[in-house]
N, CA and C atoms as an extended XYZ file, in Angstrom:
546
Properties=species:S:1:pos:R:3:atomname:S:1:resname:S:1:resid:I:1 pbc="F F F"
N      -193.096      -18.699       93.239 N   UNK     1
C      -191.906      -19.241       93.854 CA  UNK     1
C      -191.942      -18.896       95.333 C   UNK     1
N      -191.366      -19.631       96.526 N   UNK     2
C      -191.583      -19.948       97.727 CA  UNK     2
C      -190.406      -18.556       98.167 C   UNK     2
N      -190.676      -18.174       98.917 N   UNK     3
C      -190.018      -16.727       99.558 CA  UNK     3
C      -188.648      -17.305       99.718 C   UNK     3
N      -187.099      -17.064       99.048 N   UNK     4
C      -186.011      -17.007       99.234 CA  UNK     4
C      -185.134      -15.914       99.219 C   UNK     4
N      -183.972      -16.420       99.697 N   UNK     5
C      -182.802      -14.864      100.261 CA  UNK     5
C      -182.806      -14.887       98.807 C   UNK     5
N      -182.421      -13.651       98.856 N   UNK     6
C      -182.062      -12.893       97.719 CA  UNK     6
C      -180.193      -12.999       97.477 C   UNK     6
N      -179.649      -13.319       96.859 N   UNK     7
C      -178.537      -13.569       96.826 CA  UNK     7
C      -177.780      -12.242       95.654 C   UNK     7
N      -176.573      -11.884       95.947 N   UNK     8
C      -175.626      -11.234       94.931 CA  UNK     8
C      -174.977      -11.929       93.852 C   UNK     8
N      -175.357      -11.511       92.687 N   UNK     9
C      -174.948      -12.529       91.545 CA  UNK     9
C      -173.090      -12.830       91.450 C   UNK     9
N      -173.149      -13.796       91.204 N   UNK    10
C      -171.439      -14.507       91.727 CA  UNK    10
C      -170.673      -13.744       91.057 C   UNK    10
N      -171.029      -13.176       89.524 N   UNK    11
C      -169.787      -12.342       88.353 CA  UNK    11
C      -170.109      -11.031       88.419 C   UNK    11
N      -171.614      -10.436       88.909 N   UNK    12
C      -171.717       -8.804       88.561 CA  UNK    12
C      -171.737       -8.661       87.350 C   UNK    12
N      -170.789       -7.891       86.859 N   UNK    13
C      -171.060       -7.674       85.461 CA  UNK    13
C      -170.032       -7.752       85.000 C   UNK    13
N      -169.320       -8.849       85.028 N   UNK    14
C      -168.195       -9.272       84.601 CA  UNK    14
C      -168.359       -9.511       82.995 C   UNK    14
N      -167.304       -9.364       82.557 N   UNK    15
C      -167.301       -9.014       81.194 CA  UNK    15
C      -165.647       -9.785       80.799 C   UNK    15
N      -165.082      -10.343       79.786 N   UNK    16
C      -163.585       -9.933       79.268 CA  UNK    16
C      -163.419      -10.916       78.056 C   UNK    16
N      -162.486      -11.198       77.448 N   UNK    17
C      -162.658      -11.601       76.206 CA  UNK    17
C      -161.698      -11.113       75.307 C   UNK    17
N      -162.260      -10.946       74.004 N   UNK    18
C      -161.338      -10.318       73.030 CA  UNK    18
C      -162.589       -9.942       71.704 C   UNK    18
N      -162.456       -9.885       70.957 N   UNK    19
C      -163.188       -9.604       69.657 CA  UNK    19
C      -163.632      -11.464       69.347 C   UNK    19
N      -162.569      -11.953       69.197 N   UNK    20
C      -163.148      -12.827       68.555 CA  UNK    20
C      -163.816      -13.964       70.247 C   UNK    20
N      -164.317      -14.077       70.251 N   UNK    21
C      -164.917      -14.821       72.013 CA  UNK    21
C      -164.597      -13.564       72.673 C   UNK    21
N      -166.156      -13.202       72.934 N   UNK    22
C      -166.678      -12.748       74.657 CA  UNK    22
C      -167.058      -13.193       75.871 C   UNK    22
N      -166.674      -13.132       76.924 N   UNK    23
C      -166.970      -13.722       77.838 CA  UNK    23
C      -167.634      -13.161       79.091 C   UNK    23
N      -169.271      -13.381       79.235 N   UNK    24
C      -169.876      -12.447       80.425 CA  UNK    24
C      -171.256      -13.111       81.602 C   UNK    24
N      -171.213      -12.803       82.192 N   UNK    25
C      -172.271      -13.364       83.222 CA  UNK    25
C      -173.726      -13.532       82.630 C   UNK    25
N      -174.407      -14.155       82.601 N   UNK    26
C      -175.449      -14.926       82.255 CA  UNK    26
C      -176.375      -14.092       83.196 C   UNK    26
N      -177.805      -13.536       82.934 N   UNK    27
C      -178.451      -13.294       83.836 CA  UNK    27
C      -179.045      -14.323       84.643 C   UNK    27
N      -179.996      -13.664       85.267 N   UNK    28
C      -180.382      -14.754       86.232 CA  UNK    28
C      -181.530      -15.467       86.024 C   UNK    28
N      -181.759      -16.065       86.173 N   UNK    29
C      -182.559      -17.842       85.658 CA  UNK    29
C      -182.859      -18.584       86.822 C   UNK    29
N      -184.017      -19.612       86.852 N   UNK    30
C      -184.471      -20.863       87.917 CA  UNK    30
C      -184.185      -21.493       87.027 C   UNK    30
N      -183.134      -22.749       88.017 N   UNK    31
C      -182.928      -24.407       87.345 CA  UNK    31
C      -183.538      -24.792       88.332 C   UNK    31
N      -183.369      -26.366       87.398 N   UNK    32
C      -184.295      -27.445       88.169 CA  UNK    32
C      -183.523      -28.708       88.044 C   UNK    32
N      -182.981      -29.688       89.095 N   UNK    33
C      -182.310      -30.802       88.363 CA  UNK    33
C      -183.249      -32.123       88.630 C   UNK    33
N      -183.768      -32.608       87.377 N   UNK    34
C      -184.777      -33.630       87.453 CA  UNK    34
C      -184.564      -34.776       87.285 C   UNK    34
N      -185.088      -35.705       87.847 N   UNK    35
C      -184.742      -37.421       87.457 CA  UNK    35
C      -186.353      -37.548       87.417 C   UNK    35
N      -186.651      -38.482       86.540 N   UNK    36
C      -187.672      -39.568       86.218 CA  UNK    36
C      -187.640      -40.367       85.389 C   UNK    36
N      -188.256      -41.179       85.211 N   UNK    37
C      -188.546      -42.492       84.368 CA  UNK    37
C      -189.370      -42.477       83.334 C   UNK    37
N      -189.018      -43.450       82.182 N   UNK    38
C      -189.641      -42.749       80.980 CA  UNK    38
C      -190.944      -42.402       81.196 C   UNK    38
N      -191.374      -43.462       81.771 N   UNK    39
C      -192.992      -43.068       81.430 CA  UNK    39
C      -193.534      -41.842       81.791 C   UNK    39
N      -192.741      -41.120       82.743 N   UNK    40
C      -193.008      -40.089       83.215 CA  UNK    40
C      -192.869      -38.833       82.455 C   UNK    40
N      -192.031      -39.065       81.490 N   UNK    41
C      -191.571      -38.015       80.599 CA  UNK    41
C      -192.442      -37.216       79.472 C   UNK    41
N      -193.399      -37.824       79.380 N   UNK    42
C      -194.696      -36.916       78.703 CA  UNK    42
C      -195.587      -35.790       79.685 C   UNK    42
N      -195.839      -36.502       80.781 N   UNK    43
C      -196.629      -35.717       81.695 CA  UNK    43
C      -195.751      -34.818       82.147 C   UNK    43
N      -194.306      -34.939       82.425 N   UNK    44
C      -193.377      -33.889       82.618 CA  UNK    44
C      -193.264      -32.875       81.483 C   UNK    44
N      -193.091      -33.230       80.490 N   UNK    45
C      -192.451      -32.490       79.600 CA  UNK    45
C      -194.112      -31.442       79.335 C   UNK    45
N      -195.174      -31.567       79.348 N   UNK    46
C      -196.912      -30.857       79.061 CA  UNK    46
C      -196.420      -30.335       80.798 C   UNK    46
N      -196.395      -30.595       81.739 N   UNK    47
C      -196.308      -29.489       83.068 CA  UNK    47
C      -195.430      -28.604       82.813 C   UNK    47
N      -194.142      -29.029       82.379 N   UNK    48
C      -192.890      -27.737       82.474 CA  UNK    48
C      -193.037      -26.466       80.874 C   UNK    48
N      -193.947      -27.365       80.085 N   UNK    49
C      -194.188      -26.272       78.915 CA  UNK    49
C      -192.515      -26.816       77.874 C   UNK    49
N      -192.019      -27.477       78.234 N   UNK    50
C      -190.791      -28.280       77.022 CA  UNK    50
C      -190.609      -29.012       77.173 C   UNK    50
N      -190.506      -29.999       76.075 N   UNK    51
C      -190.307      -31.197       75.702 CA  UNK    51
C      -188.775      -31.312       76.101 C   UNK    51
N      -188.995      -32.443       76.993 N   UNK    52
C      -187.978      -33.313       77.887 CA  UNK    52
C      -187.170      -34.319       76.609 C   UNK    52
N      -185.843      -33.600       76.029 N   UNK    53
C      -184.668      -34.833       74.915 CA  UNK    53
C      -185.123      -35.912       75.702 C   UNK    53
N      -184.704      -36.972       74.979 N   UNK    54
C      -184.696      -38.248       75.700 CA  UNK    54
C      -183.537      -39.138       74.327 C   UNK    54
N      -182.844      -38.196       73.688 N   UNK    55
C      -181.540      -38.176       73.228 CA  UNK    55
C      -180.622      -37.561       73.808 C   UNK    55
N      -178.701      -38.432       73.733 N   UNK    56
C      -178.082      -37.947       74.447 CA  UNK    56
C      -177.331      -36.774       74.060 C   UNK    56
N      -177.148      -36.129       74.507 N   UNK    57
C      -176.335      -34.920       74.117 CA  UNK    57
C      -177.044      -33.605       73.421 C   UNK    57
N      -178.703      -33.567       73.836 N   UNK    58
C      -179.935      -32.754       73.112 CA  UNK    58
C      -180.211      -32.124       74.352 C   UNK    58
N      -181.269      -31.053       73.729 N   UNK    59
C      -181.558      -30.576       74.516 CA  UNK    59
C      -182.928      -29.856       73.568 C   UNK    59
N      -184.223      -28.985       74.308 N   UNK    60
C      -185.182      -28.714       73.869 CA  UNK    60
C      -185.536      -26.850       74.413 C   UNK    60
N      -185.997      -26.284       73.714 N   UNK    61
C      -185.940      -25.245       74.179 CA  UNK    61
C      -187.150      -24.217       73.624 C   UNK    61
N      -188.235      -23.670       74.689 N   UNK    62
C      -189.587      -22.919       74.467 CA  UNK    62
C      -189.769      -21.951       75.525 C   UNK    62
N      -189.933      -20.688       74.355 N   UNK    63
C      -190.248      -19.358       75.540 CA  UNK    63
C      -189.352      -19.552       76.780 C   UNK    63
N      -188.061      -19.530       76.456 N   UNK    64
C      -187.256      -19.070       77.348 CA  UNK    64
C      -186.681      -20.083       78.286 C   UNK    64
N      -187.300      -21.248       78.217 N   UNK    65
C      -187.185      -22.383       79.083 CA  UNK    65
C      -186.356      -23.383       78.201 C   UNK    65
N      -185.380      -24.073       78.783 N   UNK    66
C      -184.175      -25.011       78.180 CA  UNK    66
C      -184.419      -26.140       78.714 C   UNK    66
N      -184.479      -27.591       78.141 N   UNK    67
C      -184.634      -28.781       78.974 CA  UNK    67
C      -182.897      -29.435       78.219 C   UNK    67
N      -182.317      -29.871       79.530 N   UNK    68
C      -180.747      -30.508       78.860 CA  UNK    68
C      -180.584      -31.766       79.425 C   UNK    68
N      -180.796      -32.918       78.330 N   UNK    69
C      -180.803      -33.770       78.651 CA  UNK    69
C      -179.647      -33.813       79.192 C   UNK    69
N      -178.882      -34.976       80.346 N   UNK    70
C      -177.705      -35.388       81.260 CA  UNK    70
C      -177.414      -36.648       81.495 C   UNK    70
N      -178.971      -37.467       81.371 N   UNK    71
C      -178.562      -39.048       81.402 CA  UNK    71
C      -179.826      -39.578       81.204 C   UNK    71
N      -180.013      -40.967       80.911 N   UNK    72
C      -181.073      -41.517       80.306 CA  UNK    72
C      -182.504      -41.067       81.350 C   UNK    72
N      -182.285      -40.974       82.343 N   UNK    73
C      -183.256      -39.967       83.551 CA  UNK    73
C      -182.300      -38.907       84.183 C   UNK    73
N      -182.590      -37.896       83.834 N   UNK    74
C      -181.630      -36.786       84.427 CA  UNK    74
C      -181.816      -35.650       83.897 C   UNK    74
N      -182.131      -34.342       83.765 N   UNK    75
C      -182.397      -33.377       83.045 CA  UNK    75
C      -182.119      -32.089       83.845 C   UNK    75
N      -181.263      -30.823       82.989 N   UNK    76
C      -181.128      -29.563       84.105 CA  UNK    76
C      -182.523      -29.100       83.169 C   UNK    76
N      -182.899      -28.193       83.653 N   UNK    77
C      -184.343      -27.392       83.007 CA  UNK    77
C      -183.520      -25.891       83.609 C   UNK    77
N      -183.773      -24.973       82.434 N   UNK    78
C      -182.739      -23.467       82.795 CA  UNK    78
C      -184.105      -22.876       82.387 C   UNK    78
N      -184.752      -21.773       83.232 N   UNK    79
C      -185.589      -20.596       83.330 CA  UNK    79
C      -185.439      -19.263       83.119 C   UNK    79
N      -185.230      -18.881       82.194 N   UNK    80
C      -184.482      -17.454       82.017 CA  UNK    80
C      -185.664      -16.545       82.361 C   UNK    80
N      -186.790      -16.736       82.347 N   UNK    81
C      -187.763      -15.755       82.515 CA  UNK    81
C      -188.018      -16.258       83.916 C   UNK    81
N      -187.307      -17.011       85.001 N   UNK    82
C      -187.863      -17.247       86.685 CA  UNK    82
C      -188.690      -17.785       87.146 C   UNK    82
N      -189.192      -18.155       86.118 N   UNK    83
C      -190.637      -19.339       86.851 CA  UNK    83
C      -190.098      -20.904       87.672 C   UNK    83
N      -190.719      -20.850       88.579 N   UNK    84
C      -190.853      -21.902       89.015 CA  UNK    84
C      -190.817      -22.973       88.892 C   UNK    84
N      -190.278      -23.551       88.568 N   UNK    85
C      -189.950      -24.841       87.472 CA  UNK    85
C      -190.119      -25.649       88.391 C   UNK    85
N      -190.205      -26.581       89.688 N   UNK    86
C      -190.424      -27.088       90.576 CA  UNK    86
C      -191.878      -27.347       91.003 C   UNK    86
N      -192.562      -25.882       91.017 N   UNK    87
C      -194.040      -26.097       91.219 CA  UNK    87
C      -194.638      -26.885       89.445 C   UNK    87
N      -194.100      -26.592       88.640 N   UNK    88
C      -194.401      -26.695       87.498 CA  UNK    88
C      -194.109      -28.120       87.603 C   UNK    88
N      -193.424      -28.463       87.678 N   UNK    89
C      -193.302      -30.222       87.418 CA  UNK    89
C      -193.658      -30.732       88.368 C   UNK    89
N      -194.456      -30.185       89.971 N   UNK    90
C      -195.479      -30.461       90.860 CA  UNK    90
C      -196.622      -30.723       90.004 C   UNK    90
N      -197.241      -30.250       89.195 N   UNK    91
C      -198.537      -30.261       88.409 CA  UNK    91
C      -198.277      -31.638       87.498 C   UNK    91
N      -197.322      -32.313       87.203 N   UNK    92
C      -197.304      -32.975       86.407 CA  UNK    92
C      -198.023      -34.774       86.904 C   UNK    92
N      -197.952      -35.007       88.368 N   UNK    93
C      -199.314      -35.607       88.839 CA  UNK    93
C      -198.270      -37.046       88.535 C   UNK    93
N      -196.775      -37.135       88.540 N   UNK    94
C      -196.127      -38.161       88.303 CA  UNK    94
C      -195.347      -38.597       88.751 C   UNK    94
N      -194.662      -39.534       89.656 N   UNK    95
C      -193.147      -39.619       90.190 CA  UNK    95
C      -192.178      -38.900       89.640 C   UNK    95
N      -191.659      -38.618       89.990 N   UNK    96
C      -189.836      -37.970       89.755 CA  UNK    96
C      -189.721      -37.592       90.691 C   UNK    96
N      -188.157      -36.808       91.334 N   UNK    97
C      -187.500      -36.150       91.976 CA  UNK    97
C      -186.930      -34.896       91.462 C   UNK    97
N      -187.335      -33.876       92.013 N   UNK    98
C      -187.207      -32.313       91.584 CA  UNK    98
C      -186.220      -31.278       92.490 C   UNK    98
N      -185.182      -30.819       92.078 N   UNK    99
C      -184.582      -30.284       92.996 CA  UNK    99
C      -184.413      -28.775       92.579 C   UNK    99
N      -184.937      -27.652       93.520 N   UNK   100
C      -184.224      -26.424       93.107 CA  UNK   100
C      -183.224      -25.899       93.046 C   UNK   100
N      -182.198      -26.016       92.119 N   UNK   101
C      -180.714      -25.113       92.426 CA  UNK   101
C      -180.580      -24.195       91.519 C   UNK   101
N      -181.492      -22.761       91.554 N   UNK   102
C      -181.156      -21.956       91.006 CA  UNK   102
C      -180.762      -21.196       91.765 C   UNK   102
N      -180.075      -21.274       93.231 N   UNK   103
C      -178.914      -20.935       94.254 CA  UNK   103
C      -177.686      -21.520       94.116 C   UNK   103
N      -177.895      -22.645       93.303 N   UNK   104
C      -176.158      -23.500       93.388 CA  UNK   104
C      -175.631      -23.185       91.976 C   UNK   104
N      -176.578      -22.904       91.132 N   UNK   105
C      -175.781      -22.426       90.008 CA  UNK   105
C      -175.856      -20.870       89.461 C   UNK   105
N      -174.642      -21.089       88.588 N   UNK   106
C      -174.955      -19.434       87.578 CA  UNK   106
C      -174.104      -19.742       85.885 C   UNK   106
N      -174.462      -19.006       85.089 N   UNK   107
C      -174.090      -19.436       84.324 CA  UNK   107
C      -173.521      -18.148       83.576 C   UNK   107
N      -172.255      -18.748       82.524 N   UNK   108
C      -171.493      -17.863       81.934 CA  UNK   108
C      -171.717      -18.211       80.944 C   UNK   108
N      -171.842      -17.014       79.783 N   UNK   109
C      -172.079      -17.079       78.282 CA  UNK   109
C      -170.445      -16.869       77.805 C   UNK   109
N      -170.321      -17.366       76.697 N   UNK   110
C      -169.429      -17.371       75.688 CA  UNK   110
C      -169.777      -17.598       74.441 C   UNK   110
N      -169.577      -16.355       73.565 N   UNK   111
C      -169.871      -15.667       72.053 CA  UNK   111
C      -168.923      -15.246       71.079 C   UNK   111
N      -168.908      -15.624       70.219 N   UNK   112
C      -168.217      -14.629       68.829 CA  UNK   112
C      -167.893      -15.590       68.426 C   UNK   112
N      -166.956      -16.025       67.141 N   UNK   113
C      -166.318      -16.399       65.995 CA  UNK   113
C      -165.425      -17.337       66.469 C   UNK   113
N      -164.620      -17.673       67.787 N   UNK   114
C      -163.831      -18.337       67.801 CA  UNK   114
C      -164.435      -18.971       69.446 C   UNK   114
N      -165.560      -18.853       70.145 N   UNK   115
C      -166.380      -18.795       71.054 CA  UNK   115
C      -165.719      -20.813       71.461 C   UNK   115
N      -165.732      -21.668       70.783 N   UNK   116
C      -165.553      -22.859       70.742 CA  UNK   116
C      -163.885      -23.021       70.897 C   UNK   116
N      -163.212      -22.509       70.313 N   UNK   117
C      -161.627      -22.625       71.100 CA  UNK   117
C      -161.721      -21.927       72.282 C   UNK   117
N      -162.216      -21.228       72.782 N   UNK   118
C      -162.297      -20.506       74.179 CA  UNK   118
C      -162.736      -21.170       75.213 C   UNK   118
N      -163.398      -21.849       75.049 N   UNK   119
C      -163.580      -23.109       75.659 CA  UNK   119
C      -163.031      -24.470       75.495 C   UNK   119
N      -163.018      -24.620       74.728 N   UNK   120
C      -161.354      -25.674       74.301 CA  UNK   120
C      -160.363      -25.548       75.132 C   UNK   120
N      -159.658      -24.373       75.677 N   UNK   121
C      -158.756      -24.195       76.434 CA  UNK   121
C      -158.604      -24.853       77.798 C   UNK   121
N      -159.893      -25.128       77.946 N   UNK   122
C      -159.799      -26.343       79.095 CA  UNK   122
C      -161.054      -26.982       79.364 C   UNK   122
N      -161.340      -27.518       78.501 N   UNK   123
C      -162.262      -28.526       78.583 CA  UNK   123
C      -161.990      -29.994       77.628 C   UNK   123
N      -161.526      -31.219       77.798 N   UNK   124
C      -161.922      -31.997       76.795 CA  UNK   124
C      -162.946      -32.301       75.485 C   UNK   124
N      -164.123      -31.520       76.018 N   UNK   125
C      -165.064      -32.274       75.237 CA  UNK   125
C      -164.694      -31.368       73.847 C   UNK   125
N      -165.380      -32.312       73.091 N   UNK   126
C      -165.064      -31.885       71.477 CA  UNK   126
C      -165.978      -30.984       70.803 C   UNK   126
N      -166.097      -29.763       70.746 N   UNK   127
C      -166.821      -29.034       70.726 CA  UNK   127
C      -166.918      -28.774       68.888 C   UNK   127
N      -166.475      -29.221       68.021 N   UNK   128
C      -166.475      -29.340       66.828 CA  UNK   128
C      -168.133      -29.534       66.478 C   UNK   128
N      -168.303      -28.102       64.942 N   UNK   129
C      -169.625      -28.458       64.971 CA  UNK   129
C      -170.218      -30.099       64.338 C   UNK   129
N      -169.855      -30.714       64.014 N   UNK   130
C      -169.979      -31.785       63.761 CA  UNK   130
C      -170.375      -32.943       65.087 C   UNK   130
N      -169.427      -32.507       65.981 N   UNK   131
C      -169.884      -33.298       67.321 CA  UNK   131
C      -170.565      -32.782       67.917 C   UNK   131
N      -170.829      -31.677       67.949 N   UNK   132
C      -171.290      -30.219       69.215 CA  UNK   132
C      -172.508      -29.442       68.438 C   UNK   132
N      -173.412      -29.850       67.519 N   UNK   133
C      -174.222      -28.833       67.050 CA  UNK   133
C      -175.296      -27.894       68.252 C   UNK   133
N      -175.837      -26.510       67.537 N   UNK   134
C      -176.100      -25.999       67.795 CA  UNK   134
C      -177.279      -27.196       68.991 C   UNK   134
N      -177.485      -26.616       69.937 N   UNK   135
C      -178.105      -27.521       70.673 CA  UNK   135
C      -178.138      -28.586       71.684 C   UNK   135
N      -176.854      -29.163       71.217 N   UNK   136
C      -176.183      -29.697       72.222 CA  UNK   136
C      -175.929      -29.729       73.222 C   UNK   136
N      -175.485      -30.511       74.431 N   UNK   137
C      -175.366      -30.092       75.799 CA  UNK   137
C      -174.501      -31.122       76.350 C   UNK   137
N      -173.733      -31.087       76.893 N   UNK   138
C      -172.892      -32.268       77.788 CA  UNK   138
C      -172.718      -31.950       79.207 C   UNK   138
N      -172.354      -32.937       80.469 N   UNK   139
C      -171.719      -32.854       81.670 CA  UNK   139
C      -170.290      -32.835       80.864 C   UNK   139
N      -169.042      -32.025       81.305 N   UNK   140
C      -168.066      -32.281       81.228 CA  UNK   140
C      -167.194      -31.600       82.549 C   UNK   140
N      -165.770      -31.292       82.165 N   UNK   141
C      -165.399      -30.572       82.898 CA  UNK   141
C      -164.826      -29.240       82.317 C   UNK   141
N      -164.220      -28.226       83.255 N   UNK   142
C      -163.644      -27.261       82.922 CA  UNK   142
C      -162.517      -27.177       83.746 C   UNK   142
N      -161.273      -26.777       83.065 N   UNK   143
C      -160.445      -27.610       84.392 CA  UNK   143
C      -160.311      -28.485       85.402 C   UNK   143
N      -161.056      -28.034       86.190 N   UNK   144
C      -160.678      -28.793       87.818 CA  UNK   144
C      -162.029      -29.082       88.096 C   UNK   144
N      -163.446      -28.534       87.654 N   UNK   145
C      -164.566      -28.213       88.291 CA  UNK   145
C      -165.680      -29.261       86.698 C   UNK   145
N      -166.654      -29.440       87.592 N   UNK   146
C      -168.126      -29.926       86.507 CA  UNK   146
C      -168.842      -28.853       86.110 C   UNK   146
N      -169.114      -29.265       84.669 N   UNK   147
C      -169.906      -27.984       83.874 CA  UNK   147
C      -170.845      -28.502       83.032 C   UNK   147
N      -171.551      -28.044       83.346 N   UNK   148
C      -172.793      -27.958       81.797 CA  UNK   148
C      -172.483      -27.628       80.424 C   UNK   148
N      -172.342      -27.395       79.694 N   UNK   149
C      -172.077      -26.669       78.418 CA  UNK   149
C      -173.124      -26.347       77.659 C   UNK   149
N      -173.503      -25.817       76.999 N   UNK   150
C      -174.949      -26.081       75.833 CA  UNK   150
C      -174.700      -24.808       74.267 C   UNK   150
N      -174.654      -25.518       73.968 N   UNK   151
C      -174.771      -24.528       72.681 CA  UNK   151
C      -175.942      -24.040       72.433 C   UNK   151
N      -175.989      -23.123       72.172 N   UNK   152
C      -177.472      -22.151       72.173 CA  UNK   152
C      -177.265      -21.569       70.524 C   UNK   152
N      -176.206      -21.328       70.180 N   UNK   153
C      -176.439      -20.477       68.774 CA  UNK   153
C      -174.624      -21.284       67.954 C   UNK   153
N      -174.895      -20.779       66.684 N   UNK   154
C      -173.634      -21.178       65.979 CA  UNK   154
C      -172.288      -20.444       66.559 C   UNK   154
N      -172.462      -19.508       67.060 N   UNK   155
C      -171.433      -19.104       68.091 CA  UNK   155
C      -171.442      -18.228       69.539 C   UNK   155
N      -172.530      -18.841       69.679 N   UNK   156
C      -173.080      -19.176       71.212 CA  UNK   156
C      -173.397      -20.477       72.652 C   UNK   156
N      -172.279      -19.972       73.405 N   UNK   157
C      -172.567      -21.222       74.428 CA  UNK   157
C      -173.125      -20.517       75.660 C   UNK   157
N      -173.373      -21.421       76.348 N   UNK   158
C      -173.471      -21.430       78.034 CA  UNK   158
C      -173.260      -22.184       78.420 C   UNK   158
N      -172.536      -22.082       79.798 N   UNK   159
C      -171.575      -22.797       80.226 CA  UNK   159
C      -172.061      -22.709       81.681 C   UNK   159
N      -172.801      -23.639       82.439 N   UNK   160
C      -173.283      -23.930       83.632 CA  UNK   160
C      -171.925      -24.601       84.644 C   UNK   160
N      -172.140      -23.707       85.790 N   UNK   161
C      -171.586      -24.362       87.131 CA  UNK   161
C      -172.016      -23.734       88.030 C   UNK   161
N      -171.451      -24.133       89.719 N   UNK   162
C      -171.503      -24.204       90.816 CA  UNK   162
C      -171.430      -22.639       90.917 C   UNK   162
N      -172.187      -21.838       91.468 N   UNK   163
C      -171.879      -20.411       91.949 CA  UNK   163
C      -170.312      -20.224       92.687 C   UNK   163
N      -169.866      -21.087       93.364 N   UNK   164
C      -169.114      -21.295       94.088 CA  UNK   164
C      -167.576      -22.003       92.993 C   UNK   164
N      -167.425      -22.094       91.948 N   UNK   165
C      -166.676      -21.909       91.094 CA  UNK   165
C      -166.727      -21.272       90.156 C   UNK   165
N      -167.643      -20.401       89.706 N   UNK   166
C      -167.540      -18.834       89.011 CA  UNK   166
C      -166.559      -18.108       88.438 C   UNK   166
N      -166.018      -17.840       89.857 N   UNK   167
C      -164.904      -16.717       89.496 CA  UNK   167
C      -163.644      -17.516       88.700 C   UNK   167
N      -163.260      -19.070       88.891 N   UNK   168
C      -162.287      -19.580       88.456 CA  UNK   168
C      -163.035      -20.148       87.280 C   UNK   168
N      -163.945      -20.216       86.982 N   UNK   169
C      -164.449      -20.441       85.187 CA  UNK   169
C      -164.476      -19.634       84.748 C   UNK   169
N      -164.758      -18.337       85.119 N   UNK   170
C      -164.906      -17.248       84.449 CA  UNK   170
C      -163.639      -16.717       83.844 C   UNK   170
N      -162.562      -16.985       84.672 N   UNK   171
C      -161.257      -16.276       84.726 CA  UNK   171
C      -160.395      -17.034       83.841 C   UNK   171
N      -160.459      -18.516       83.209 N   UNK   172
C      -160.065      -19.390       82.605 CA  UNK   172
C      -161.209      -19.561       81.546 C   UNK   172
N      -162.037      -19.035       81.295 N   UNK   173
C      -163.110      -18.586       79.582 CA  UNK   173
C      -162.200      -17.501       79.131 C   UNK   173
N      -161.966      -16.392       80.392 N   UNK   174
C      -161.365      -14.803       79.786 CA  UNK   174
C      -160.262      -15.120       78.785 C   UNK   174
N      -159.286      -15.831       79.701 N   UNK   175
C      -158.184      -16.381       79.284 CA  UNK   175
C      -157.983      -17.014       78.304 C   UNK   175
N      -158.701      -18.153       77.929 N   UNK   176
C      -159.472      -18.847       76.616 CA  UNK   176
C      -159.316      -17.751       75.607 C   UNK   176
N      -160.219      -17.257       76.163 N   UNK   177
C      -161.295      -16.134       75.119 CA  UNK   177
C      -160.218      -15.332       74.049 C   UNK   177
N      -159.287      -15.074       75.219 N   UNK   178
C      -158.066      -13.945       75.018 CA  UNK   178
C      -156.741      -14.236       74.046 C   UNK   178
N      -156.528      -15.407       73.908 N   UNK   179
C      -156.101      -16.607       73.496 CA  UNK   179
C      -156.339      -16.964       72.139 C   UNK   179
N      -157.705      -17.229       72.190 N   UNK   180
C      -158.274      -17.326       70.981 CA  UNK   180
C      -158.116      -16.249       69.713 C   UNK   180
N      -157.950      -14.988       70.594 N   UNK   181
C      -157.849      -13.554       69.928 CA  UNK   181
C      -156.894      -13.640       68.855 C   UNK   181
N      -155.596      -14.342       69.980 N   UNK   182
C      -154.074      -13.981       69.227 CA  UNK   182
C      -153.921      -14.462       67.846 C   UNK   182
């Protein structure tokens, strides 16, 4: 990866919740927000090491690396182990457009038993496992702001946004979270 500032993570070690939904800062990860065209989507998906959904509302996930589908060309790619995901889909020898924003985002986890009303609290989307299985991923909103969502486990999400709306997602999951408790 190309020499960048080192930045202070937006939550620290923010933490709050209740028993039933926890709510805490996501470590740190390289995204990637990708557009290409189908044809491109094989040679992408063998450079980045995961298979690129090309279903809506999927997502694919190997050694640590998440591909979330977003639109019929559109994909976030989440790096939990920091690799380069940019040079990586450089190797792929194909058109697309590759952007690094693992500076514009951060992401908040939300866990436990009632993890899906905690997020309910202000989000539209229908997070029912029936609509929302494990795996899943949508653009939606969270209040006021755009979010990622992704289900990662039966009562596990992550919940992607803007570093720069953090503290007010974070503070409205707690709240959720807290909520959910009662």
């Amino acid at each position: 990866m190309a020499d960048q500032a080192l930045r202070k993570a937006p939550l620290g070690g923010f933490h709050g919740g209740s028993g039933a939904a926890n709510v805490s800062a996501a470590g740190p990860a390289t995204r990637l927000s990708l557009r290409a065209r189908p044809e491109a989507i094989t040679a992408l998906s063998r450079a980045l090491g995961v298979d690129l959904p090309t279903d809506p509302k999927t997502s694919s996930t190997k050694n640590g690396r998440h591909a979330l589908w977003l639109g019929p060309d559109e994909w976030l790619l989440i790096d939990e182990n920091g690799t380069d995901l940019a040079a990586a889909a450089a190797k792929a020898g194909t058109l697309h457009s590759a952007a690094d924003i693992s500076h514009r985002n951060t992401a908040i986890l939300v866990a436990g038993p009632k993890a899906a009303l905690a997020i309910a609290c202000a989000t539209p989307h229908d997070l029912s496992p029936s609509a929302f299985p494990v795996g899943a991923c949508a653009r939606t909103v969270l209040g006021k702001i755009e979010v990622v969502i992704f289900r990662t486990g039966e009562e596990e999400y992550r919940v992607e946004c803007w570093r720069s709306f953090a503290p007010y997602a974070s503070a409205m999951l707690a709240e959720g979270a807290e909520d959910a408790g009662l």
